[in-house]
C-alpha positions in Angstrom: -91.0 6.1 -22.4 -93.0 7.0 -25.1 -95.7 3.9 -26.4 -97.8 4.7 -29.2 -101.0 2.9 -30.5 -99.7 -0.1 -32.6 -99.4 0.1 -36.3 -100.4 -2.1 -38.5 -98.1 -4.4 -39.6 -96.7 -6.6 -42.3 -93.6 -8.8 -43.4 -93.0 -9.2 -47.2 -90.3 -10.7 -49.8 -88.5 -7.8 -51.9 -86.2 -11.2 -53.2 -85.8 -14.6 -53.3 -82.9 -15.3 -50.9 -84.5 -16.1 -47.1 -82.5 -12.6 -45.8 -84.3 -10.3 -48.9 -87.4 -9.7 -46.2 -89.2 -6.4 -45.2 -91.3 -5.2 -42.2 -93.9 -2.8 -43.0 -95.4 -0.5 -40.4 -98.0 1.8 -41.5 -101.4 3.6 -40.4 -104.4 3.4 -42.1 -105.6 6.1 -44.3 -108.8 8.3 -44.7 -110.0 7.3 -48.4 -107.8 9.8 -50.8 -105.5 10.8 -48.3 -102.9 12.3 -49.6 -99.5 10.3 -49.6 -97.7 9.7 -46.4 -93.8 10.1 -46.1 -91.6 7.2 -45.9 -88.2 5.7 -43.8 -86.4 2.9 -44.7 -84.3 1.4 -41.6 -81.4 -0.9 -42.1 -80.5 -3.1 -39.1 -76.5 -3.2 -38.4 -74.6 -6.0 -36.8 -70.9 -6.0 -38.6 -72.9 -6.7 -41.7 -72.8 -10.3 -40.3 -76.4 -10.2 -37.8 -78.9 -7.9 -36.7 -82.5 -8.2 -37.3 -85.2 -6.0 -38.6 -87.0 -6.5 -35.8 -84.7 -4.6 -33.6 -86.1 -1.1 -35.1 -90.1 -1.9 -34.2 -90.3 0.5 -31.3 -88.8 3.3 -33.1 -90.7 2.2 -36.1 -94.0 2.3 -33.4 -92.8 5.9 -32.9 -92.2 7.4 -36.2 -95.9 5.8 -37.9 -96.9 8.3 -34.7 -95.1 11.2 -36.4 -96.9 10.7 -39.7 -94.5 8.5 -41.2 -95.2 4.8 -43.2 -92.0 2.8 -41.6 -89.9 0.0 -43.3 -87.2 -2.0 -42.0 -85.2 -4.4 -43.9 -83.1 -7.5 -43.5 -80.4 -7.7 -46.0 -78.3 -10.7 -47.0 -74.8 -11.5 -44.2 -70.9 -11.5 -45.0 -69.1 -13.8 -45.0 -71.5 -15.8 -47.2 -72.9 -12.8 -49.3 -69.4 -10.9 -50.0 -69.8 -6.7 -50.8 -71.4 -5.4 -52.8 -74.7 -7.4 -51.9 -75.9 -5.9 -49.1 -76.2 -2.7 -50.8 -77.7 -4.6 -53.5 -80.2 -5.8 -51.2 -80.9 -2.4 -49.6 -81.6 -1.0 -53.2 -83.7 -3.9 -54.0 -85.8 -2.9 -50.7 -85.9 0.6 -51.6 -87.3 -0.7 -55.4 -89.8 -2.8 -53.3 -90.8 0.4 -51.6 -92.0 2.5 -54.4 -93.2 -0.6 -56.4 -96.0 -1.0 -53.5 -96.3 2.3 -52.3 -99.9 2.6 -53.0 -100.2 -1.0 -50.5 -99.3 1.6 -47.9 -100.3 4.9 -49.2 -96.5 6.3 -48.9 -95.3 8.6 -51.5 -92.4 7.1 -53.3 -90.7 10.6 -53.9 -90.4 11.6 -50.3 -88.3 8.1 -48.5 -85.6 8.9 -46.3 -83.3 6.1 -44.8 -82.0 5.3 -41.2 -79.1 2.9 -40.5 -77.5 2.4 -37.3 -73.4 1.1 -37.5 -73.2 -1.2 -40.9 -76.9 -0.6 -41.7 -75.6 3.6 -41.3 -72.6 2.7 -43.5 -75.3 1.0 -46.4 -78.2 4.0 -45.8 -75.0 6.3 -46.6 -74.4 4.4 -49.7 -77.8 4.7 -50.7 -77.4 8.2 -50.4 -74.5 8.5 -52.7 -74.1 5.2 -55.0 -75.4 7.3 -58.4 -77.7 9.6 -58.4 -78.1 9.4 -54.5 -80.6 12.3 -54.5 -82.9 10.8 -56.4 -83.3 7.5 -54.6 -83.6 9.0 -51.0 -84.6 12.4 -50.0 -82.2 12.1 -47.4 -80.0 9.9 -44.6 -79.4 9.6 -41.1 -77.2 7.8 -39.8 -75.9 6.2 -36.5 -72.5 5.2 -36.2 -71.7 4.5 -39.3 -68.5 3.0 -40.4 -68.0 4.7 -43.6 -64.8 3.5 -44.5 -64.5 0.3 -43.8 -60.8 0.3 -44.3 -60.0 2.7 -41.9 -62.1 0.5 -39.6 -59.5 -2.3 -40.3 -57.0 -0.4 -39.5 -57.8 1.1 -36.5 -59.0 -2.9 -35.2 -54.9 -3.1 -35.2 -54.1 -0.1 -33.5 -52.5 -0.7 -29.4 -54.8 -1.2 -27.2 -57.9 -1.5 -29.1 -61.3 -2.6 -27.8 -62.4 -5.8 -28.5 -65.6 -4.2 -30.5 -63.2 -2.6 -32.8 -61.0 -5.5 -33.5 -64.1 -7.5 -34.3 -65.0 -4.6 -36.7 -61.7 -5.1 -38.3 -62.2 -9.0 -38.9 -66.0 -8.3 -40.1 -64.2 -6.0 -42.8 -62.3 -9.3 -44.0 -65.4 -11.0 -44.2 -67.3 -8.3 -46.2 -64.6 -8.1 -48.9 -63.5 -12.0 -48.7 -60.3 -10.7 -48.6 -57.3 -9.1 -46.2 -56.2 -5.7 -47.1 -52.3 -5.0 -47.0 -49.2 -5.3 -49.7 -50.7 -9.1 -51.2 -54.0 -7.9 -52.1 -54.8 -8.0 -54.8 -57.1 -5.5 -57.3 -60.3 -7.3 -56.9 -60.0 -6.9 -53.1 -58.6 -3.3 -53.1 -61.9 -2.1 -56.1 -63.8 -3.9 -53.3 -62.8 -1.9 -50.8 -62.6 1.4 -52.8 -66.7 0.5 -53.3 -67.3 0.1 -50.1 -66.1 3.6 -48.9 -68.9 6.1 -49.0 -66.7 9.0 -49.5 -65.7 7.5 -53.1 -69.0 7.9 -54.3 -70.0 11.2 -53.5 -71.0 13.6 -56.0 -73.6 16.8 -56.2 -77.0 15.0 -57.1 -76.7 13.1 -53.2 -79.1 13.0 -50.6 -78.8 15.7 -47.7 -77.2 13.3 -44.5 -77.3 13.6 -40.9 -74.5 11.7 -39.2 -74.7 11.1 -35.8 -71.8 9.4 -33.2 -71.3 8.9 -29.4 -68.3 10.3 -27.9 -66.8 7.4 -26.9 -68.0 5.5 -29.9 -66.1 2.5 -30.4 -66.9 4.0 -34.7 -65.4 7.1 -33.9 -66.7 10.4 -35.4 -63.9 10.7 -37.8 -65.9 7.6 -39.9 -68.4 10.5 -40.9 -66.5 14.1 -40.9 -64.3 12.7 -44.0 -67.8 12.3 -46.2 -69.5 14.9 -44.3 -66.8 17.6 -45.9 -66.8 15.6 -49.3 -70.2 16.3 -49.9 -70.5 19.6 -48.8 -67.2 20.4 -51.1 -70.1 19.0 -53.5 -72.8 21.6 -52.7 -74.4 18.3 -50.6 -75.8 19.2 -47.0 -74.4 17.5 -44.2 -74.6 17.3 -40.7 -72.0 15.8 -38.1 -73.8 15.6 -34.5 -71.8 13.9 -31.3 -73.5 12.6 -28.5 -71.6 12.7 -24.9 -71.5 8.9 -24.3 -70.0 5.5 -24.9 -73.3 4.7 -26.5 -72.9 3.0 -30.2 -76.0 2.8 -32.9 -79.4 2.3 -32.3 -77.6 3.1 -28.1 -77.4 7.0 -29.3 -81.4 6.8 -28.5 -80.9 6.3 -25.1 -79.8 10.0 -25.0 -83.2 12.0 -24.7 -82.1 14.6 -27.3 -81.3 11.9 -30.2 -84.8 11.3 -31.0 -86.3 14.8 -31.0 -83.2 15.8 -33.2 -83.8 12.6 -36.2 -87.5 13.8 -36.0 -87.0 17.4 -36.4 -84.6 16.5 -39.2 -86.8 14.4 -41.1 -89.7 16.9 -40.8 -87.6 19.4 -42.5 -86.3 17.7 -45.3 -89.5 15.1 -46.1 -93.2 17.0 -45.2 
């Protein structure tokens, strides 16, 4: 276990909603240092809970690396229905750059990290537009992609209890029930939410990572993962032996060394 000297630290409002709250992590800076480069972490939990504060050790870590570190809170389904936690994760990126001088981060190199629903909105932020020139790139752990193939494979025989809650937290995202009553609103809902809709050849360079026995399975990623490289996009599908899911992928000792080496490569 690996425990760096404490950042310094900060918690700010990017909105005006009580969820629209950002954690800075940052070291201070030798007067005209040159510009540091940035992550933005988004917390998952179903889109429904999770914290920011769940990321502050690997935060603690990557302020080690070099890095200024933000994580964000966005705002929950079912009482914020899609698309608002990508609004929100926008809004945090906006807040970023805004400020970047507060932490002497350079707002042309950011890169994002999401773990499970926070990996399915660091994807969109990758892709939504001109993904390339919000993020320099994303990394992502367990992300459900497509959150209607999440909903149906919460239906399938036999499956685990985590992915029949994913299935219901897909209901609550969209305010709606996918199937033959839907109707349009629900279904451009759900066509918004799926990552692979979006891509196009001005998005960010992706890493997307998955356990084994992943409860997401892998196939939530290899469907945008050959999307955007049919786009001239780089993008990289890496599987962990395990039953580990998100943030869990850390526990295996090579996860780490790999999201470092990747950031190094695309951000200093």
């Amino acid at each position: 276990m690996v425990t760096p000297r404490l950042p310094k630290f900060k918690t700010y409002a990017y909105g005006k909603a009580s969820r629209q709250r950002i954690d800075a992590y940052w070291r201070p800076s030798a007067p005209k240092a040159a510009p540091r480069p940035a992550v933005l972490v988004i917390h998952g939990g179903y889109w429904q809970g999770g914290d920011k504060s769940s990321w502050k050790y690997l935060a603690r870590r990557l302020t080690a690396e070099g890095y200024v570190v933000l994580a964000s809170n966005y705002r929950l389904a079912p009482k914020a229905v899609w698309p608002a936690q990508r609004n929100d994760a926008m809004s945090a990126l906006d807040f970023m750059r805004k400020h970047a001088k507060v932490w002497n981060l350079d707002p042309n190199r950011i890169a994002v990290i999401g773990s499970s629903s926070g990996g399915m909105l660091a994807t969109q932020l990758g892709t939504y537009g001109t993904g390339g020139q919000r993020v320099r790139g994303v990394i992502a752990l367990s992300p459900p992609n497509n959150p209607f193939l999440a909903y149906q494979d919460g239906a399938e025989p036999g499956a685990v209890p985590a992915k029949r809650m994913l299935r219901k937290a897909v209901v609550d995202l969209v305010r709606c029930v996918p199937g033959g009553r839907a109707g349009a609103p629900c279904w451009k809902r759900l066509d918004d939410a799926n990552t692979t809709n979006h891509v196009s050849g001005g998005d960010a360079p992706m890493l997307l990572m998955h356990a084994s026995g992943d409860f997401v399975p892998v196939t939530q990623s290899t469907g945008l993962a050959a999307a955007l490289r049919a786009a001239g996009v780089p993008a990289t599908v890496k599987v962990v032996q395990g039953e580990m899911h998100a943030s869990g992928l850390l526990e295996d000792e090579h996860t780490y060394p790999q999201i470092v080496d990747w950031l190094d490569a695309h951000m200093k």
